[in-house]
C-alpha positions as CSV (number, residue, x, y, z in Angstrom):
1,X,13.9,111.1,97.0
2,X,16.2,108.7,98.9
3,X,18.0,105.9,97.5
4,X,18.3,102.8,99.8
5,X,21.8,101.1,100.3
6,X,20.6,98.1,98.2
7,X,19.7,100.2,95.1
8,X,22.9,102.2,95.5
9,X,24.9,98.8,95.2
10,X,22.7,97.5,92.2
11,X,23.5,101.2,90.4
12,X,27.6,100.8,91.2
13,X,27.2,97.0,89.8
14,X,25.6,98.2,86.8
15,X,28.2,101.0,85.8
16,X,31.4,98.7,86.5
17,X,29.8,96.2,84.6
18,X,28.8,98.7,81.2
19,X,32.9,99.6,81.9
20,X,33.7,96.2,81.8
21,X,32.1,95.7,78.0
22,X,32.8,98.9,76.8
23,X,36.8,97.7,78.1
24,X,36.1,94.6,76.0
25,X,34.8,95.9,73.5
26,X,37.6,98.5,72.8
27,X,40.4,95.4,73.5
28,X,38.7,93.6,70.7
29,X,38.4,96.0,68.0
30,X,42.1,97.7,69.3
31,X,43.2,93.6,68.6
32,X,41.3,93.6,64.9
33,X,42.7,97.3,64.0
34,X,46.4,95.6,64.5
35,X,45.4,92.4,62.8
36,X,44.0,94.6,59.7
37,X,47.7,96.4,60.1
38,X,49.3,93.3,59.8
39,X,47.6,91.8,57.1
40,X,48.3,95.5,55.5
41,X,51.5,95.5,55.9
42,X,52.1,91.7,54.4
43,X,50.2,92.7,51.1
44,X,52.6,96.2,50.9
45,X,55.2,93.6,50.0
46,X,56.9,95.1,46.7
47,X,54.8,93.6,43.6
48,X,57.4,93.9,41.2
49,X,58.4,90.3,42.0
50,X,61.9,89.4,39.9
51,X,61.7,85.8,40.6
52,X,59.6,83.3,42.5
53,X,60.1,79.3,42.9
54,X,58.3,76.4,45.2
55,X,61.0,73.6,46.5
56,X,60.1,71.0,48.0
57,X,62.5,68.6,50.7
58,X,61.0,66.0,52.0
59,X,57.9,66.7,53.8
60,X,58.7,70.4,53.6
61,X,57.9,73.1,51.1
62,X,60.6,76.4,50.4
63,X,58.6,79.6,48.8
64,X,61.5,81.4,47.4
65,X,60.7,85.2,45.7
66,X,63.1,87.9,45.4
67,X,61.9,91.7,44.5
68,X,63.7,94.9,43.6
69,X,63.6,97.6,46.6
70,X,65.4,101.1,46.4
71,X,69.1,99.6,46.9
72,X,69.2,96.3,45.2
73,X,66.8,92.9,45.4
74,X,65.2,91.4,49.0
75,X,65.1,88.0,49.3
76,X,61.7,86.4,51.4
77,X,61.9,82.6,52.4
78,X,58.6,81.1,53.7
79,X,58.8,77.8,54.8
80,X,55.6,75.1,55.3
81,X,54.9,71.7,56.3
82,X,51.7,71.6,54.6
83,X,49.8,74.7,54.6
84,X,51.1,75.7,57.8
85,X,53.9,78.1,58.3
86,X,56.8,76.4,59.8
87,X,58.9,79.4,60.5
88,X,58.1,83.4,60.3
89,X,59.3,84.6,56.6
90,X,62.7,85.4,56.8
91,X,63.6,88.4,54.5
92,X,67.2,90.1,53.6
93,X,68.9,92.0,50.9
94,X,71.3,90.1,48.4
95,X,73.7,91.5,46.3
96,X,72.6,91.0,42.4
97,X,69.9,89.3,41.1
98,X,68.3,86.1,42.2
99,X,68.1,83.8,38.7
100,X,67.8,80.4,40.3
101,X,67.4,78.3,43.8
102,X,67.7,75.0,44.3
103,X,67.8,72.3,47.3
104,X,70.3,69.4,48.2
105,X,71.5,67.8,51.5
106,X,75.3,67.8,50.6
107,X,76.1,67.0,54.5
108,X,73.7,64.2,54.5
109,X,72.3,65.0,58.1
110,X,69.3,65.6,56.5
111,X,68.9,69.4,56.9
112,X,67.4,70.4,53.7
113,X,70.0,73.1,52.4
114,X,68.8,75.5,50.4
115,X,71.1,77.7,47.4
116,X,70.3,80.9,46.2
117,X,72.2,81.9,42.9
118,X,72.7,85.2,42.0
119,X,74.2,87.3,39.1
120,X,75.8,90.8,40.1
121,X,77.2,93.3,37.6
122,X,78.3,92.2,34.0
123,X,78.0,88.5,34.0
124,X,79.7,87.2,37.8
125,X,77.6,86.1,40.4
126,X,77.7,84.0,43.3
127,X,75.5,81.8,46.0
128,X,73.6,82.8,49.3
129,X,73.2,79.2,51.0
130,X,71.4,78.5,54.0
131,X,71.0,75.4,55.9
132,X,67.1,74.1,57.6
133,X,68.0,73.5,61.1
134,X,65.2,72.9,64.0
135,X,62.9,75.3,62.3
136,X,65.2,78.0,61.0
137,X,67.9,78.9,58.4
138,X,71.4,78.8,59.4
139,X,73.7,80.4,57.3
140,X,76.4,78.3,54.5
141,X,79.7,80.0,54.0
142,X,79.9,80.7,50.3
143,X,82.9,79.3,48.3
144,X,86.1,80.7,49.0
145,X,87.7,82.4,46.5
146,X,88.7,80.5,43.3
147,X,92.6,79.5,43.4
148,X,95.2,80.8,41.2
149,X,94.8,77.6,39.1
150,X,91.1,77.8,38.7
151,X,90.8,81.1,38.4
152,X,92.9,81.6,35.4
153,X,90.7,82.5,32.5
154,X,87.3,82.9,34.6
155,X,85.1,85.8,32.7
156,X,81.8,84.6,34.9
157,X,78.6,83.6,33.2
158,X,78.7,80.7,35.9
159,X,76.2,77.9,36.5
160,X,75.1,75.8,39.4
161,X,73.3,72.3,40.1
162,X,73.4,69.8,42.5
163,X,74.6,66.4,41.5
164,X,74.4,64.1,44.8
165,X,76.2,65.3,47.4
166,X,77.9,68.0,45.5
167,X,77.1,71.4,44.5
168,X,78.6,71.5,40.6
169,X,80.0,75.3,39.6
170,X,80.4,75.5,35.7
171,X,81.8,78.5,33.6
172,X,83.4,79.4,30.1
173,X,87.0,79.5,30.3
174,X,88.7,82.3,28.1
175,X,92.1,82.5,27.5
176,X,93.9,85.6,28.8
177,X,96.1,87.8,27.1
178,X,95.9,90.5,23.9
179,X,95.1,88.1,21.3
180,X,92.8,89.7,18.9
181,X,89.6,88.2,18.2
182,X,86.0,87.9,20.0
183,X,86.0,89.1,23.3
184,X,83.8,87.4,26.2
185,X,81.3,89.6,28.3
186,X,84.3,91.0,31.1
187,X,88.2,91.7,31.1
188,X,88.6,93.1,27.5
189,X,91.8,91.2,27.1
190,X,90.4,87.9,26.8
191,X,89.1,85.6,23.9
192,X,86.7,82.5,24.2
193,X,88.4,79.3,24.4
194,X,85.5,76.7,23.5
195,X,85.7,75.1,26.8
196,X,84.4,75.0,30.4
197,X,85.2,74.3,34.0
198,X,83.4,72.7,36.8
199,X,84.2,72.9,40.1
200,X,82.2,70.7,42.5
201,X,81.8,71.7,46.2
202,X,81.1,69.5,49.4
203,X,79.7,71.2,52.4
204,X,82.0,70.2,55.5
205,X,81.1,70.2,59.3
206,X,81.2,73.5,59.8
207,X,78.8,74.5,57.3
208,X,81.3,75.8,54.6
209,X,81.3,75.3,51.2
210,X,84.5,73.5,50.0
211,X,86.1,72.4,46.8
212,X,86.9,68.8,45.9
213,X,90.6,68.0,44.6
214,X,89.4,65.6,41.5
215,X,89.9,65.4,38.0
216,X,86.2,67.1,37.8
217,X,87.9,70.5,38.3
218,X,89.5,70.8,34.8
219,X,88.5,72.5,31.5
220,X,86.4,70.3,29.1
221,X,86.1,71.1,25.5
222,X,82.3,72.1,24.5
């Protein structure tokens, strides 16, 4: 039997063209195999969840969830405007536990800053800031280490709010030495005083957390 050129063309058109969807075809369910993985991979997220908070800043919204992994706690930031993701999560590992978050704008620039406080072993923690900048997080340089002066008697247990423009650091002062008597949750030679000490922080120019010389930086009796 002999096949004219014309039906030879036809055939050749009709086998690129099955190639053609059966390329498709594979493209599309190669595209929803990786989108199942995704989605797969999101839900894997540890469940043991430790903590979990909603912030809101303006027209934005902070979903802040810590959960324990092998070597400590990770830390997963999704930010929204809306329902929408404004940014891809952003997830790292912190030292301690996560026991509270809250929001300010101590700058006034109106970034939406965003503290994470932690507690680490015995009863001292500290902060993990970070500052919303044209859709992601820069980073706040924690407080420098207490003085001489302010760190005399500090056994931890500290707490953290923002009042205005400053980020307000409170702890029970003990009083240091061998005095016998009730010991406070640290250093065994140290006695509860009944008072406390704040400390209030601004956040300067170049994104670090300072303290303020004022009278608010003294003991007060509880």
């Amino acid at each position: 039997m002999k096949f004219s050129a014309t039906a030879w063309w036809f055939g050749a058109a009709a086998l690129l063209l099955t190639a053609s969807c059966d390329s498709a075809r594979n493209a599309t369910d190669d595209a929803t195999s990786d989108a199942a993985v995704s989605t797969a991979v999101e839900s894997t997220t540890p469940a043991d969840v430790t903590f979990s908070r909603d912030l809101t800043q303006g027209d934005y919204r902070f979903q802040v969830q810590s959960a324990s992994i092998d070597n400590g706690q990770q830390l997963t930031i999704r930010t929204r405007r809306g329902d929408a993701l404004v940014t891809d999560p952003i997830r790292m590992n912190v030292k301690g536990n996560v026991t509270d978050a809250i929001m300010g704008d101590l700058n006034g620039n109106g970034n939406p800053e965003l503290y994470v406080i932690t507690s680490g072993s015995g009863s001292f923690g500290g902060v993990e800031a970070y500052e919303f900048v044209e859709r992601a997080f820069r980073p706040v340089q924690a407080p420098p280490k207490l003085s001489n002066d302010l760190a005399a008697g500090y056994n931890g247990q500290d707490k953290y709010e923002i009042r205005g423009n400053r980020l307000v650091r409170t702890f029970p002062v003990a009083a240091t030495g061998t005095a016998s008597g009730t010991t406070t949750a640290g250093d065994a030679g140290t006695t509860a005083t009944g008072s406390t000490r704040t400390i209030e922080y601004t956040l300067n120019k170049d994104g670090m957390l300072m303290p303020v010389n004022t009278p608010a930086s003294t003991d007060n009796k509880r």
